[in-house]
C-alpha positions in Angstrom: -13.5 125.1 214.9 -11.9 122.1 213.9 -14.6 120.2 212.5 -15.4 123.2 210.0 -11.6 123.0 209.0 -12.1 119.3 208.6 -15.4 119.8 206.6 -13.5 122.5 204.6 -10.8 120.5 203.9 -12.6 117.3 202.9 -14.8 119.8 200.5 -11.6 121.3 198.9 -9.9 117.7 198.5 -12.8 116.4 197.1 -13.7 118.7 194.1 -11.1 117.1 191.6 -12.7 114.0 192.5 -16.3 115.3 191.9 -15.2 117.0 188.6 -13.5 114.0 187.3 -16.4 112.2 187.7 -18.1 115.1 185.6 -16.4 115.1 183.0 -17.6 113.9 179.7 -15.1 111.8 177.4 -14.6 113.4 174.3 -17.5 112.9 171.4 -15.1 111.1 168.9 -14.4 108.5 171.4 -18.0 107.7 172.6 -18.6 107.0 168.7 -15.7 104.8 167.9 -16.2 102.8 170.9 -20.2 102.6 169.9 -19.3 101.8 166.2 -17.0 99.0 167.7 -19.6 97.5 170.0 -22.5 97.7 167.4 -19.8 96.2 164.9 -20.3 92.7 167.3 -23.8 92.7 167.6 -24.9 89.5 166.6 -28.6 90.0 167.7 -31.0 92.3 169.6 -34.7 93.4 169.8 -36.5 96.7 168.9 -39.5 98.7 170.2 -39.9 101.6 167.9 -42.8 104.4 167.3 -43.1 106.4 164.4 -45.5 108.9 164.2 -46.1 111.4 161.2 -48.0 114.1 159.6 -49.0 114.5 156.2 -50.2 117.3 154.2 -50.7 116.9 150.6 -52.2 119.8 148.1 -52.7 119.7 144.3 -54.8 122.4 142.5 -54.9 120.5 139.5 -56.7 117.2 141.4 -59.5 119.0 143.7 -61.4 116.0 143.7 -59.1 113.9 145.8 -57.2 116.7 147.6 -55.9 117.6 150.0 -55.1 115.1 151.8 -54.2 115.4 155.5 -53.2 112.2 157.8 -51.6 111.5 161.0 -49.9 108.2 161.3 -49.1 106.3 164.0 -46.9 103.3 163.6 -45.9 100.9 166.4 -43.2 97.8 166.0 -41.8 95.7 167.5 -38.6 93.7 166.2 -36.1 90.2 167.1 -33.1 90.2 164.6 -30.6 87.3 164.4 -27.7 89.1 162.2 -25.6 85.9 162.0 -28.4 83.4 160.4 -30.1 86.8 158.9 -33.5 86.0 160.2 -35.9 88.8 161.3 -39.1 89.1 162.7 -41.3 92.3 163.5 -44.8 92.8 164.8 -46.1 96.2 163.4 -49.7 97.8 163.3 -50.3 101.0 161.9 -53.3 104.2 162.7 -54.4 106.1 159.7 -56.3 109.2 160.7 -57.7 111.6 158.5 -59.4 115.3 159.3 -62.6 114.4 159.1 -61.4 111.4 162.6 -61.5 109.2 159.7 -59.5 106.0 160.9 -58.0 103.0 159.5 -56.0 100.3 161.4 -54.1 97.9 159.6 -51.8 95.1 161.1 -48.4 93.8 159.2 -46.1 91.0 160.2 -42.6 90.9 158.5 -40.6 87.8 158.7 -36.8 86.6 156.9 -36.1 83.4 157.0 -34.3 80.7 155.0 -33.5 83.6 152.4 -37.3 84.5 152.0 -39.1 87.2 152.8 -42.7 86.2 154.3 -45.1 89.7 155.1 -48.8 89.2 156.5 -51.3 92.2 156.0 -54.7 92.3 157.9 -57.0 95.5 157.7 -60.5 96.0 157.3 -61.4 95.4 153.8 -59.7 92.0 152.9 -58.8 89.4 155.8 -55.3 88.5 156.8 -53.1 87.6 153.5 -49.5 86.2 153.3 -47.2 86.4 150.5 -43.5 85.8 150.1 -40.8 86.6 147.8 -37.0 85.1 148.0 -34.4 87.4 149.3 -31.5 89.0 147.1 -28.5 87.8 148.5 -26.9 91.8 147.9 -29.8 92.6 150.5 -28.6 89.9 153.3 -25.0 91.1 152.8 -25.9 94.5 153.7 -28.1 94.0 156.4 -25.5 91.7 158.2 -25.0 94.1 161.0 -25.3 97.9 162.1 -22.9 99.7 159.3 -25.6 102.0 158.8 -24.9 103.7 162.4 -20.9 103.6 161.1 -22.1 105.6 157.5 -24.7 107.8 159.7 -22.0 109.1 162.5 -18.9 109.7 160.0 -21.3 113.2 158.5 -23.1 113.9 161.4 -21.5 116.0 163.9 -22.2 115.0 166.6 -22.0 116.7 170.4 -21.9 114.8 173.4 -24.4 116.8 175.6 -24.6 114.5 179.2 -25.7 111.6 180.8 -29.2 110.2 181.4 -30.3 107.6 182.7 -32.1 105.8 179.4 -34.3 102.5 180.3 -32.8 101.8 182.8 -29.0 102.4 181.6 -26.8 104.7 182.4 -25.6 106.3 178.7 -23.7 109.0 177.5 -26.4 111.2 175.2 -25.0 112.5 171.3 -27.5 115.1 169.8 -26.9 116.2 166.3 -28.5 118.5 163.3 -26.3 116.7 160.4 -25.2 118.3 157.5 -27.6 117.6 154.6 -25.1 118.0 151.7 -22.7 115.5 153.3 -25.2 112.9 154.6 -26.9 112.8 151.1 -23.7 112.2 149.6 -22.4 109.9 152.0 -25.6 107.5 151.0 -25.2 108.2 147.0 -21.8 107.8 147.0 -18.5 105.3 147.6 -16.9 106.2 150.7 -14.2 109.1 150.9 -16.3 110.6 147.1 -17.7 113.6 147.5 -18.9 114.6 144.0 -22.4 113.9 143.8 -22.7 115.9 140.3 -25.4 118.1 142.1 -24.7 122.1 141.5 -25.5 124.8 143.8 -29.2 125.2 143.2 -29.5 121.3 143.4 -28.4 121.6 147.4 -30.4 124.7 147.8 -33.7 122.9 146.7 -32.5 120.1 149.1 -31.6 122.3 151.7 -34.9 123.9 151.4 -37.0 120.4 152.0 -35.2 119.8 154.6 -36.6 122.1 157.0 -35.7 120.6 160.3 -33.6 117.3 160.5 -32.4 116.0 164.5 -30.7 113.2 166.0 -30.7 112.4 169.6 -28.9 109.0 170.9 -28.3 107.3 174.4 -25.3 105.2 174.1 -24.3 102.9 177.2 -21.5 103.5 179.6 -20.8 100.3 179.8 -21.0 98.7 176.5 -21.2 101.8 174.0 -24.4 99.8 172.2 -27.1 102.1 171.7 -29.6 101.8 174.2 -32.8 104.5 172.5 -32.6 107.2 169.2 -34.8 109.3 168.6 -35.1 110.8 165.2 -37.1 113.9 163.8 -37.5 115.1 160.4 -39.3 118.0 158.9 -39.9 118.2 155.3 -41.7 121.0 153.1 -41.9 120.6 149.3 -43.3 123.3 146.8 -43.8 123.0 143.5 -41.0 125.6 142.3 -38.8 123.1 144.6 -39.4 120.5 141.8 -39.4 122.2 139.0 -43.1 123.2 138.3 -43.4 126.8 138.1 -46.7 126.5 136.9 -48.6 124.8 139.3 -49.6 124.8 142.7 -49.6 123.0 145.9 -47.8 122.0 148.3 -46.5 118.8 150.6 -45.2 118.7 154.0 -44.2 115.6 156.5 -43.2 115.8 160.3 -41.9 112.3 161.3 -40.8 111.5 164.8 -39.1 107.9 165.2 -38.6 106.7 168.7 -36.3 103.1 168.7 -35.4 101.6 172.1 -32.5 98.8 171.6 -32.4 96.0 173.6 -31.6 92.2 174.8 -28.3 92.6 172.4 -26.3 88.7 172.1 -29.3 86.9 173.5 -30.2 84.0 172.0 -33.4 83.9 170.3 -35.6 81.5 168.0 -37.2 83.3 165.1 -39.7 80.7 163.8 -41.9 81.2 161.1 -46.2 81.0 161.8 -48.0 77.9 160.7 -50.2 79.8 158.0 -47.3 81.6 156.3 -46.6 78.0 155.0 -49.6 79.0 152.6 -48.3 82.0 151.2 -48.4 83.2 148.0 -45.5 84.3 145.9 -45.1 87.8 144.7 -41.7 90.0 143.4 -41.2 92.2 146.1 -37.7 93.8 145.3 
């Protein structure tokens, strides 16, 4: 009898423990600590995966349409934000209806303030060009203030924990708020007038079909660890404007971005046969 009130009373004593440990911290908290970590990042790596599908109809061009894909992108990324040097590895599946396929392989590179980009598919061999680098485009790229724009119109919900690569993280899902994410892109910050009426955000409303965010943010050091981003998108004719015709468009886009080696040194150094490359006006 006394060891079941001992194993009672351990239970009762230890539930406040157990549900302290439960609790989640509240949402606004887990993003101003994330935007504060990711506001330090002076480097990281990426693995990302994007993969959409692509319907395209026009009545008026039944020659060439429609046009139906499914592409498959795969990347991977080392960005130094304090010398604004980047390097990613990407190659990219076309396939069509018919199992018509086309691979193509990309390398992007920035550095010394130009832009070097390699392109290698099947009908011309590997090519590099380069173009030099606006110096409003290395300003804005100096660190992660797109997550800071992205979470002030989201909404997000903290929904658990996971376990994510091997981190323990806090996971944020959101559907944003289409109006106020547009506007926070087209517009200074705290502005809200975008000029757009109500039929404007309707039509907007309407393309947007489906829109998701899902992110794993680290215990310990509120970076983001993986987001994964969805995106549905259906576009009619009427939607733009042109009552008379017909046809229809529609994307589904899944991107999948793990984050990783944040504040680790790493050398960024350009290929020997970029040297070669030729100029072109890229921006």
């Amino acid at each position: 009898m006394k060891k079941i009130f001992l194993v009672v009373f351990l239970i009762i004593i230890s539930l406040p423990l157990t549900a302290c440990e439960g609790e989640l911290p509240p949402v606004d908290e887990v993003i101003d600590n994330m935007v504060e970590a990711m506001g330090e990042v002076e480097s990281f790596r990426n693995d990302t995966e994007v993969k959409i599908q692509l319907y395209f109809m026009a009545e008026d061009m039944p020659g060439f349409f429609p046009l139906d894909l499914d592409l498959e992108l795969n990347a991977a990324g080392a960005h130094d934000l304090v010398n604004h040097e980047m390097e990613t590895v990407m190659n990219l599946l076309v396939t069509g209806a018919d199992d018509d396929s086309l691979k193509m392989d990309m390398s992007v590179y920035m550095v010394d303030e130009e832009m070097y980009v390699m392109m290698d598919y099947p009908v011309i061999s590997p090519m590099w060009i380069k173009s030099e680098i606006p110096g409003t485009y290395m300003q804005e790229t100096d660190d992660f203030g797109v997550f800071v724009k992205l979470f002030q119109f989201m909404g997000m919900e903290i929904t658990g924990r996971e376990r994510k690569e091997g981190v323990n993280c806090y996971v944020l899902e959101a559907k944003p708020d289409i109006r106020r994410l547009f506007a926070s892109f087209l517009l200074p910050a705290g502005d809200y007038d975008t000029g757009y009426n109500e039929s404007d955000w309707e039509i907007i409303e309407e393309i947007f079909q489906d829109f998701s965010v899902k992110l794993w943010i680290a215990h310990d050091t509120y970076r983001v660890v993986y987001a994964d981003i969805n995106i549905q998108m259906e576009v009619s004719p009427e939607a733009m404007g042109n009552y008379d015709e017909e046809g229809s468009f529609s994307l589904n886009m899944a991107v999948k971005t793990h984050y990783h080696h944040y504040n680790q040194s790493m050398d960024i150094d350009l290929p020997p046969e970029a040297e070669d490359a030729e100029e072109a006006s890229i921006w």
